[in-house]
DRENMAR-835171 format. One record per atom (N, C-alpha, C): residue in three letters; x negated, y, z. Coordinates in steps of 0.05 Angstrom, whole numbers, plus 5000, padded with zeros to 4 digits. Example, Ala and Ser with C-alpha at 12.3 -4.5 7.8 and 13.67 -1.06 7.14 Angstrom:
BEGIN
ALA473648865156/ALA475449105156/ALA473649345156/SER474349555142/SER472749795143/SER474250015157/
end
This chain:
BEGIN
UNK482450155629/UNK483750415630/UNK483950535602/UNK481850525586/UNK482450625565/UNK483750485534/UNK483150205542/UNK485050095525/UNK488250125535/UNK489450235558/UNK492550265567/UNK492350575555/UNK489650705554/UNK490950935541/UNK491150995517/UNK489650795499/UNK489750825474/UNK493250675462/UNK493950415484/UNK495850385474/UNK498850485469/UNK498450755491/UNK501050985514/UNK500551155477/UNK498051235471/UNK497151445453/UNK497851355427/UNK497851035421/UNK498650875397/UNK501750945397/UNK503050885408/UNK506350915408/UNK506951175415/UNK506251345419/UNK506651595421/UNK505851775389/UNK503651675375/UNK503651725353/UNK504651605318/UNK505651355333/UNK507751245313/UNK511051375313/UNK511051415335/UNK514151555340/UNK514951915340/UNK511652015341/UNK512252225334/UNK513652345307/UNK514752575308/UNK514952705286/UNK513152725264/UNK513952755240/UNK511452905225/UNK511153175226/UNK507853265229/UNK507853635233/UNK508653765206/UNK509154045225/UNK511954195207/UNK508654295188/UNK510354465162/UNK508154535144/UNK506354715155/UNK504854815153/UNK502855035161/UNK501455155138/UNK501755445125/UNK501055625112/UNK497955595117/UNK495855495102/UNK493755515103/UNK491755655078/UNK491555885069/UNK490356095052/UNK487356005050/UNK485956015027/UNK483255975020/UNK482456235033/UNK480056175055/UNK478556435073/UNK477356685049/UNK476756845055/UNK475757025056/UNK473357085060/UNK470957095052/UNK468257205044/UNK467857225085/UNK469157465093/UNK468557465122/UNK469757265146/UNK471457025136/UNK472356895144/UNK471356705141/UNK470056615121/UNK467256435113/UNK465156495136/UNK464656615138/UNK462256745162/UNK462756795181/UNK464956755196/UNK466556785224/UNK466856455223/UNK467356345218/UNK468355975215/UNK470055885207/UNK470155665208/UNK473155535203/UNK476455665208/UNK477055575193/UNK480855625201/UNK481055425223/UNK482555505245/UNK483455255273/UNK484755005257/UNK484754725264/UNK485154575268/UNK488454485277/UNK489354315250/UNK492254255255/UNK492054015260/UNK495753885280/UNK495353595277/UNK496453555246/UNK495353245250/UNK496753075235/UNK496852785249/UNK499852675247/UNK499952485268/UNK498552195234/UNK497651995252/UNK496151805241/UNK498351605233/UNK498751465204/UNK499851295188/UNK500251035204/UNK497750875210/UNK497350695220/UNK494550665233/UNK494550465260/UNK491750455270/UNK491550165274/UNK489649995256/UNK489649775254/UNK488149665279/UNK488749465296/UNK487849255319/UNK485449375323/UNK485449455347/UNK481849475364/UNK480549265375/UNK477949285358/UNK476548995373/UNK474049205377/UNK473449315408/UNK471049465409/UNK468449235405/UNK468949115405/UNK466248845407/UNK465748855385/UNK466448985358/UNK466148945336/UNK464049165335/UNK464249285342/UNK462849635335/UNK463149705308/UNK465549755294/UNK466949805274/UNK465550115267/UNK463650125245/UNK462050395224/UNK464050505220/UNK463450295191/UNK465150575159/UNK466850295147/UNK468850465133/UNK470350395112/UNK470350385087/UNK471750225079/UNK471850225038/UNK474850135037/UNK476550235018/UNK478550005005/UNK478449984976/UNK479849774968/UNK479549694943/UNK481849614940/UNK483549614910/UNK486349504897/UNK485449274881/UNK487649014885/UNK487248824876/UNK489448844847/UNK487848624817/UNK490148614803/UNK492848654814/UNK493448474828/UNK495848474839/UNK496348644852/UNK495948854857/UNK496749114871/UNK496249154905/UNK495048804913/UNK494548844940/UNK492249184946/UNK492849284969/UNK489749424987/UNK488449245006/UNK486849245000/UNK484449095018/UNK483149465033/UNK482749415060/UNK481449605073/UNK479349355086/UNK477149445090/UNK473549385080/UNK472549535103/UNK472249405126/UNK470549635151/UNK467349405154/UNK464949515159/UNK462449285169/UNK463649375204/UNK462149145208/UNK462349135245/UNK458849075243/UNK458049275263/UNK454949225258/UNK454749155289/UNK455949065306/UNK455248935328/UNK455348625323/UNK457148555308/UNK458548305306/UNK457448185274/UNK456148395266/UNK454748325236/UNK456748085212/UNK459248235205/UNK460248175191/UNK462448395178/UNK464448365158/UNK466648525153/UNK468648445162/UNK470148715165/UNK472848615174/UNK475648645156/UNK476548545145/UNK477648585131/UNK481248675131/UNK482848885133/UNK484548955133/UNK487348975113/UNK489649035119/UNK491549065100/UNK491249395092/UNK490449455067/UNK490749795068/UNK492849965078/UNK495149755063/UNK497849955073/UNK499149975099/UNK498249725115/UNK500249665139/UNK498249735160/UNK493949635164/UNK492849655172/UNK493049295180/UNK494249145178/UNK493648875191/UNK490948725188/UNK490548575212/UNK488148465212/UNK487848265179/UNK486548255164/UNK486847985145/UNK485247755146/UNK482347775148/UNK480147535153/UNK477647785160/UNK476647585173/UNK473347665172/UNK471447515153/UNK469947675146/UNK467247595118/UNK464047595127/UNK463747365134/UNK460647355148/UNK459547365158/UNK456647305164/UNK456247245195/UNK452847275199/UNK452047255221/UNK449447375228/UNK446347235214/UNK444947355193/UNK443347235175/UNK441747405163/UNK440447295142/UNK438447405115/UNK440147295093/UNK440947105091/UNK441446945074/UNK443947065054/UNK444146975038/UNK446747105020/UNK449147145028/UNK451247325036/UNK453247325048/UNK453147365074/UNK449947325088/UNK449847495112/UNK449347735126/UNK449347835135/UNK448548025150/UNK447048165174/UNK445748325175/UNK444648375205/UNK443748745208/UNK446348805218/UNK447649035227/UNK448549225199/UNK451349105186/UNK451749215170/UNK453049525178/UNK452649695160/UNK452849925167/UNK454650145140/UNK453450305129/UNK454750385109/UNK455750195089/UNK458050245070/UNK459750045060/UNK460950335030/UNK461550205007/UNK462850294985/UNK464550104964/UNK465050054958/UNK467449964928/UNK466350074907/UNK466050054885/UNK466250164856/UNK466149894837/UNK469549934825/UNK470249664820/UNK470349444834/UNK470449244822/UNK470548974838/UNK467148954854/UNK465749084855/UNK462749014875/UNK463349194909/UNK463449054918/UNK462249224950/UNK459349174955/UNK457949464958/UNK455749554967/UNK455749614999/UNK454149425005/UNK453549415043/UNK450249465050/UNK449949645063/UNK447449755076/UNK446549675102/UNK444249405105/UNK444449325131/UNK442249375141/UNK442349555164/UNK440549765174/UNK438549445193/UNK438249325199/UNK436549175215/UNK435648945196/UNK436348865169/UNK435748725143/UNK434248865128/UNK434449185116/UNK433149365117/UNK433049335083/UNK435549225085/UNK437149325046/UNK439049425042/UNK439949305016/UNK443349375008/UNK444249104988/UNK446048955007/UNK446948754990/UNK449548804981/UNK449948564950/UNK452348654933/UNK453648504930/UNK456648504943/UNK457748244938/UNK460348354918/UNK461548134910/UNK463948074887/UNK466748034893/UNK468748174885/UNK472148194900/UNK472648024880/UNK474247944886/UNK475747874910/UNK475447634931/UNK472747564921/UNK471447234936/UNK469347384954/UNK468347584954/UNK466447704965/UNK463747514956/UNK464447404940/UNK462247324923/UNK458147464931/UNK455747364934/UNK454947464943/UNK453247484914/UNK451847664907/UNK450847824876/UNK447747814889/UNK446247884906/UNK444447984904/UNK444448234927/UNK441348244933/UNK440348484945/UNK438248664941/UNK437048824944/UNK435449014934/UNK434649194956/UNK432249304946/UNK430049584971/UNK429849484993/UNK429349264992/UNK428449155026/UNK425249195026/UNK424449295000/UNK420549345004/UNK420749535010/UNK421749835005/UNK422750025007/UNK424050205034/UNK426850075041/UNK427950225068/UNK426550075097/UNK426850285111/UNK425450235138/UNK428050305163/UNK430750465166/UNK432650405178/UNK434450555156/UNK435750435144/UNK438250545124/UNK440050545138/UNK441650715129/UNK445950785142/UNK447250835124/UNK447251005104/UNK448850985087/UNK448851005055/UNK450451025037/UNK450151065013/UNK451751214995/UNK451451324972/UNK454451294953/UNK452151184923/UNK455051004918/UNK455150944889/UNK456651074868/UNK454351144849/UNK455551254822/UNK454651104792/UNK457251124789/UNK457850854754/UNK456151064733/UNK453850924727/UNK451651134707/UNK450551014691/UNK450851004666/UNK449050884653/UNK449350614647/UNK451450474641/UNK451750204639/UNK451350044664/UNK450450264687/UNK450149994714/UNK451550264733/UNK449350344753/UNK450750504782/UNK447250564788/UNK448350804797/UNK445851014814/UNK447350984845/UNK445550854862/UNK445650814882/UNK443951014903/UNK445251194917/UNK443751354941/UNK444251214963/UNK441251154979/UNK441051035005/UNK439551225024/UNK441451285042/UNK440051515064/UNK437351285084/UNK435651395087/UNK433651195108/UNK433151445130/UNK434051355159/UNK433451555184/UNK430951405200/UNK428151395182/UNK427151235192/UNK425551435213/UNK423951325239/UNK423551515253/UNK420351465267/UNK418651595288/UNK416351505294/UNK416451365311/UNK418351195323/UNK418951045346/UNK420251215365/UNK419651135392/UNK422151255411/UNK420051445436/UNK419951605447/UNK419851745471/UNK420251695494/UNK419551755519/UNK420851595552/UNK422251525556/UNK423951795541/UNK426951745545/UNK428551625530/UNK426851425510/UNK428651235493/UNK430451385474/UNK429251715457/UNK430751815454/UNK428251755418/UNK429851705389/UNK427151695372/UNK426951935360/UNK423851915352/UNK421552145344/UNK422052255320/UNK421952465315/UNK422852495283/UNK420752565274/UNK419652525242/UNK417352515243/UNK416852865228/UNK415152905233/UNK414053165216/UNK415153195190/UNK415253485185/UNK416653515164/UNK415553525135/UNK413353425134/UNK412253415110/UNK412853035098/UNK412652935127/UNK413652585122/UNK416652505120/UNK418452725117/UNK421452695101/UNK421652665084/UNK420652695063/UNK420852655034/UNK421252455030/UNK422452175042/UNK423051915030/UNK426951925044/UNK427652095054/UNK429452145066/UNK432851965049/UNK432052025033/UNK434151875009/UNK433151704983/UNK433351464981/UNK432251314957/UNK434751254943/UNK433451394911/UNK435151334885/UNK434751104882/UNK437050924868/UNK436150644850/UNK439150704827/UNK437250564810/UNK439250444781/UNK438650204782/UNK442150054789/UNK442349814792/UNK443949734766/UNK443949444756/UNK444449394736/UNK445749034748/UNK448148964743/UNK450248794756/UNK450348584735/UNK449448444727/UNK451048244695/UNK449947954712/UNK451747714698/UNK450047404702/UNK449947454721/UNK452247504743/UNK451947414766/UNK449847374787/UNK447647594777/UNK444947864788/UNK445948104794/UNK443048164807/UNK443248434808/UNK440348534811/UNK439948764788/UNK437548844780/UNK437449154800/UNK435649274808/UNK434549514817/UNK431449604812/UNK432149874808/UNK429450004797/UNK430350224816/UNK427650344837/UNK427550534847/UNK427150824834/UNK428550894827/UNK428751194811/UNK426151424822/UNK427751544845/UNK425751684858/UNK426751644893/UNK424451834907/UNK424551774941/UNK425752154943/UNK427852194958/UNK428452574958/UNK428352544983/UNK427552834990/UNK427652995017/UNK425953225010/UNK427153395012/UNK425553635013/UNK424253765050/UNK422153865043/UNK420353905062/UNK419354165071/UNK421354285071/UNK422054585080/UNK423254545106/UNK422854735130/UNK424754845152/UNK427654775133/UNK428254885121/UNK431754935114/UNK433254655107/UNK430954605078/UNK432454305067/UNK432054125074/UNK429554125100/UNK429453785110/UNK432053705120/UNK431853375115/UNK433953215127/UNK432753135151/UNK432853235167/UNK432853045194/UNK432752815210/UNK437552765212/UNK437352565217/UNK439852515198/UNK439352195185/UNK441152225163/UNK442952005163/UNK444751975159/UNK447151725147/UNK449251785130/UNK450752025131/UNK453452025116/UNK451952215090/UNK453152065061/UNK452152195037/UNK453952175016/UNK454152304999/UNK456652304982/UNK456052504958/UNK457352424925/UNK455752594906/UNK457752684893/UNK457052904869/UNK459953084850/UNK459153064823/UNK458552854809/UNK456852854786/UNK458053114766/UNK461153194768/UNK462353404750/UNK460953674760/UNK459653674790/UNK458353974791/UNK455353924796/UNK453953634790/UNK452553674798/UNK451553624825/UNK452553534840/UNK451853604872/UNK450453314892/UNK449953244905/UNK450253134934/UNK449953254959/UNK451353184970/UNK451453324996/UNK450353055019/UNK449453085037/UNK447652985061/UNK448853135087/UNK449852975099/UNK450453135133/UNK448453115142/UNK447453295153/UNK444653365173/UNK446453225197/UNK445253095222/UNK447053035239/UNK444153085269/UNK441953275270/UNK439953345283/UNK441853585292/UNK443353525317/UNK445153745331/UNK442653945344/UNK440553845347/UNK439153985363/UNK438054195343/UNK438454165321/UNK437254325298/UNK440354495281/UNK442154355274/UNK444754455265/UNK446654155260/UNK448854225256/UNK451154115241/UNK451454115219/UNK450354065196/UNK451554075173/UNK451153965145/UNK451754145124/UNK451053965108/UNK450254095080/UNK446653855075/UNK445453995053/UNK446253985035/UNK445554105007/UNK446554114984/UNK445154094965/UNK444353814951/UNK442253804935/UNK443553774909/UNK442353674883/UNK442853654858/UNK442453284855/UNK444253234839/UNK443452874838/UNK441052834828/UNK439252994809/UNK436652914810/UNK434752884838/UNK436053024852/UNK434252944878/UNK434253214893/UNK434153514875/UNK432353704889/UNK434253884909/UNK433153994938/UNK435354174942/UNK436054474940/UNK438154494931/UNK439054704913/UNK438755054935/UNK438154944959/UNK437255134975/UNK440055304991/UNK442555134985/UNK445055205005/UNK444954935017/UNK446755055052/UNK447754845063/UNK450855065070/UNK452054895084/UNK455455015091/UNK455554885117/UNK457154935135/UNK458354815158/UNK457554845186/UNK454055075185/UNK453455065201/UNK454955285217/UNK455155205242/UNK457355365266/UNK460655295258/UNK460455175246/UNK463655165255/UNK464454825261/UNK462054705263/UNK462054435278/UNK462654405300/UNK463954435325/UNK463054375351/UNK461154165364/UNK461453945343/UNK460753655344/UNK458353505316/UNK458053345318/UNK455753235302/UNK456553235275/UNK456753275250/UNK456953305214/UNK456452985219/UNK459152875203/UNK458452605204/UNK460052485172/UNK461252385170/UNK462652275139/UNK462552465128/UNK463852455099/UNK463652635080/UNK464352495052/UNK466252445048/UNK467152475018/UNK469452635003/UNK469752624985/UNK470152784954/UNK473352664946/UNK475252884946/UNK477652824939/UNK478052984920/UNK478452874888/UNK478052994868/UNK481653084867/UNK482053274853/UNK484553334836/UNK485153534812/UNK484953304788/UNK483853474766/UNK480953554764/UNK479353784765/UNK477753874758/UNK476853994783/UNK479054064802/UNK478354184826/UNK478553904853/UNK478753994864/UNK479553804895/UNK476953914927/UNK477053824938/UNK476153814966/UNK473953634982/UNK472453734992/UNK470553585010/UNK471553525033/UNK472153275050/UNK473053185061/UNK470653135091/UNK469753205109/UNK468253255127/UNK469153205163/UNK467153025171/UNK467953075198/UNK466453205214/UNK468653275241/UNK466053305258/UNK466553095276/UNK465352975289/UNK464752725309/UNK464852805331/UNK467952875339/UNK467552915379/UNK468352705388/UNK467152655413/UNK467952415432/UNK470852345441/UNK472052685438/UNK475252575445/UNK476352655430/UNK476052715414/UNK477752835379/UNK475852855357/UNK477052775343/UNK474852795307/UNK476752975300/UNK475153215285/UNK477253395267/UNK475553415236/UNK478053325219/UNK476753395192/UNK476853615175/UNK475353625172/UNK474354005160/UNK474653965122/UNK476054125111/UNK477054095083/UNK474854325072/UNK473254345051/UNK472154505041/UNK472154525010/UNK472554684998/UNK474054684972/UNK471854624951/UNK472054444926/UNK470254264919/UNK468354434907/UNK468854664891/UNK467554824877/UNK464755084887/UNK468055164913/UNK465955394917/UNK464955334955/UNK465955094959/UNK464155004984/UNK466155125007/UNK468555395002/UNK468855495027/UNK471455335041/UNK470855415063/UNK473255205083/UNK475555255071/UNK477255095077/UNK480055105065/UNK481655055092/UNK481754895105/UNK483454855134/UNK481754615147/UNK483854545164/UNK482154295181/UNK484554165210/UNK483953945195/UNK485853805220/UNK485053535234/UNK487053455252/UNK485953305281/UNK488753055275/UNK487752845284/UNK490652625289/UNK491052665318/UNK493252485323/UNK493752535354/UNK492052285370/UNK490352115356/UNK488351865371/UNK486351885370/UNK485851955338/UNK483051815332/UNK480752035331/UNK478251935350/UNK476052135359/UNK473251875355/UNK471552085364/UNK468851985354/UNK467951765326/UNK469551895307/UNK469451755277/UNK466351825272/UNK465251525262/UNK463451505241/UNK464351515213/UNK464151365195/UNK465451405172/UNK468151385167/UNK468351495137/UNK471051515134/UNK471451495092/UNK473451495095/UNK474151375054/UNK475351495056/UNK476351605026/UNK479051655009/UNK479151454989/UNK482051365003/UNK482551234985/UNK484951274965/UNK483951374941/UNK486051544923/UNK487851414908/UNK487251114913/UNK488950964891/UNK491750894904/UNK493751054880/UNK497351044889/UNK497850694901/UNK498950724922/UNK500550444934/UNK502950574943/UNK504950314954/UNK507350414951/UNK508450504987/UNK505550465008/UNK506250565027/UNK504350945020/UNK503150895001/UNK500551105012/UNK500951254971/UNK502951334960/UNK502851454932/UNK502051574934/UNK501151814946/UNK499551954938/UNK496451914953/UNK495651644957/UNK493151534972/UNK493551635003/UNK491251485017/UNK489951475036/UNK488051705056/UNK487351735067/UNK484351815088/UNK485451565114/UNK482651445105/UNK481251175133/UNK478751365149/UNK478851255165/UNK477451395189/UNK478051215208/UNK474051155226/UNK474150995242/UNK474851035259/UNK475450965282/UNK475651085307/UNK474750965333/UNK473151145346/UNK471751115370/UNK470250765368/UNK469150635342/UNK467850425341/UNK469450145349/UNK472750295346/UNK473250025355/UNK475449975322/UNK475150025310/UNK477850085291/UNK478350195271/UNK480350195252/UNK480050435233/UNK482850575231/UNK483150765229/UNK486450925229/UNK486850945197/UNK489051125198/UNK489251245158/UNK491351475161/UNK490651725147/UNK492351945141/UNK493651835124/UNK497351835117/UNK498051955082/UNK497052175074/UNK496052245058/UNK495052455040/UNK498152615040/UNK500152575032/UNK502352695028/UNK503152905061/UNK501252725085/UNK501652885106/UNK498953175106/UNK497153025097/UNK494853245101/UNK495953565082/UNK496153405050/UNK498053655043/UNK499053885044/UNK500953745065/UNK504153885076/UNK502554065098/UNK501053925116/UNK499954075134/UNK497754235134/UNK496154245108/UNK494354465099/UNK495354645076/UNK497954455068/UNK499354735041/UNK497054675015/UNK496154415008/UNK494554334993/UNK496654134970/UNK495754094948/UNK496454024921/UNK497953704933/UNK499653564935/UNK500553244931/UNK499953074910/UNK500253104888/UNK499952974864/UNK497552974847/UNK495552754863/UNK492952814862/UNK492052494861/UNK493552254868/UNK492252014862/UNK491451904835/UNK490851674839/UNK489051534809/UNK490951264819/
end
């Protein structure tokens, strides 16, 4: 039943129109504190092949010399990648298979690009392995002494190598109800592990920097996976995703500490889940979901001063875990990408040129 409705919902959103523009104004101090601006569509680019058996995370893409897009999803049921056409969404190969061993996997989960390395987080291996584009070449792995259930990461180019953030939602085991324990809040403080990794000779070196979480009511992290950083302001941001506690998302400093704001709480309906950074120029946007079961809507928040900017919905894709920007100009996607999973079986993609038009936001913003 629901694969005939996703396919009625597939052709209905390729043949739609594109939405007309919509006037969307940076809020207002009391409009900040009342919530969000409502939620526009935007109909979806492409929705590449559903394989629910896959249990399809997060995304990455990457541009080849040759100008190919590679779109980069882990399948952490099926413990391998899946590999995609960026522009069209076509299936291309799958990359690996259930292991320890180099090039394997066992429940890959968060996923990134920076340059030719993809960084994969495999939450039941209980590292982060590094492999090499365009062979997926396998480099090396690292913090497996270290993480106890990792989900996600971002990489940042620092220092002649990359500062690597790895979220760990590690927990005290589980309850009756098979539901897990979170541990006291003084035992968060390992919540996110820094590393400076260092790539040459076909290695890969890591040094654990420091362990962050702050241990306050406000700044603990909870429950953690989607993470993303602003080295020009300073920032990382962490989705809290402990609904039973809030929606949202903290706001620390890349040294580790938190800066004592968060943003987003109440105007979530649904769980704070992805989260990356669409630069343009000096300014650009935080890119945010919320995770509902029958619609994902992405919440735009302006890069500087944190406050909402608009927020919109596709006409398919719901219950997204992660999601990319992918900013680099192709000749279906010039002014880039937004990938977004959908409902674990798949990945969709905004044009940027549509989000734009329909939030009244800048176009000419790719790399």
């Amino acid at each position: 039943m629901r694969a005939a409705l996703l396919g009625t919902a597939l052709v209905l959103a390729l043949s739609a129109c594109q939405p007309t523009a919509k006037s969307t104004q940076p809020p207002s101090a009391e409009d900040v504190a009342e919530g969000a601006a409502p939620s526009v569509r935007v109909t979806e680019a492409f929705l590449t092949p559903m394989t629910p058996a896959d249990n399809i995370d997060s995304p990455a893409s990457w541009r080849a010399a040759d100008g190919a897009l590679w779109l980069i999803a882990t399948a952490k049921a099926t413990d391998k990648l899946v590999v995609y056409d960026g522009q069209s969404g076509e299936h291309l190969r799958d990359v690996g298979s259930t292991g320890t061993a180099p090039g394997q996997f066992d429940r890959p989960n968060g996923i990134a690009v920076s340059g030719d390395l993809v960084f994969i987080v495999e939450r039941d291996n209980h590292r982060v392995q590094v492999l090499q584009l365009p062979d997926f070449k396998p480099l090396g792995v690292f913090a497996a002494g270290d993480l106890r259930k990792p989900y996600g990461l971002w990489v940042n180019p620092a220092q002649g190598g990359y500062d690597v953030y790895v979220t760990d939602s590690y927990d005290d085991g589980e309850d009756a109800a098979g539901n897990d324990i979170l541990p006291a809040l003084e035992r968060l403080n390992e919540r996110v592990r820094r590393y400076h990794v260092e790539v040459g000779d076909g290695t890969v070196q890591a040094r654990l920097v420091r362990s962050i979480g702050d241990t306050s009511a406000k700044g603990a992290l909870r429950v953690v996976e989607s993470i993303w950083g602003d080295p020009a302001n300073d920032r990382l941001l962490v989705a809290e995703e402990d609904e039973t506690y809030a929606s949202e998302f903290k706001v620390y400093t890349l040294a580790g500490d938190f800066t004592g704001n968060t943003f987003g709480n109440g105007q979530f309906k649904a769980q704070a889940e992805g989260v990356m950074l669409r630069t343009c120029g000096d300014g650009g946007w935080w890119i945010t979901t919320e995770q509902g079961k029958d619609r994902s809507v992405f919440h735009l928040f302006d890069r500087r001063t944190l406050a909402p900017v608009g927020a919109f919905h596709g006409d398919v894709v719901a219950n997204t875990d992660g999601i990319w920007n992918g900013q680099q100009a192709s000749a279906r996607f010039p002014q880039g990408a937004l990938y977004a999973v959908h409902d674990d079986q798949g990945v969709v993609a905004f044009d940027w040129r549509d989000i734009a038009k329909a939030l009244s936001l800048p176009q000419d913003c790719a790399l």
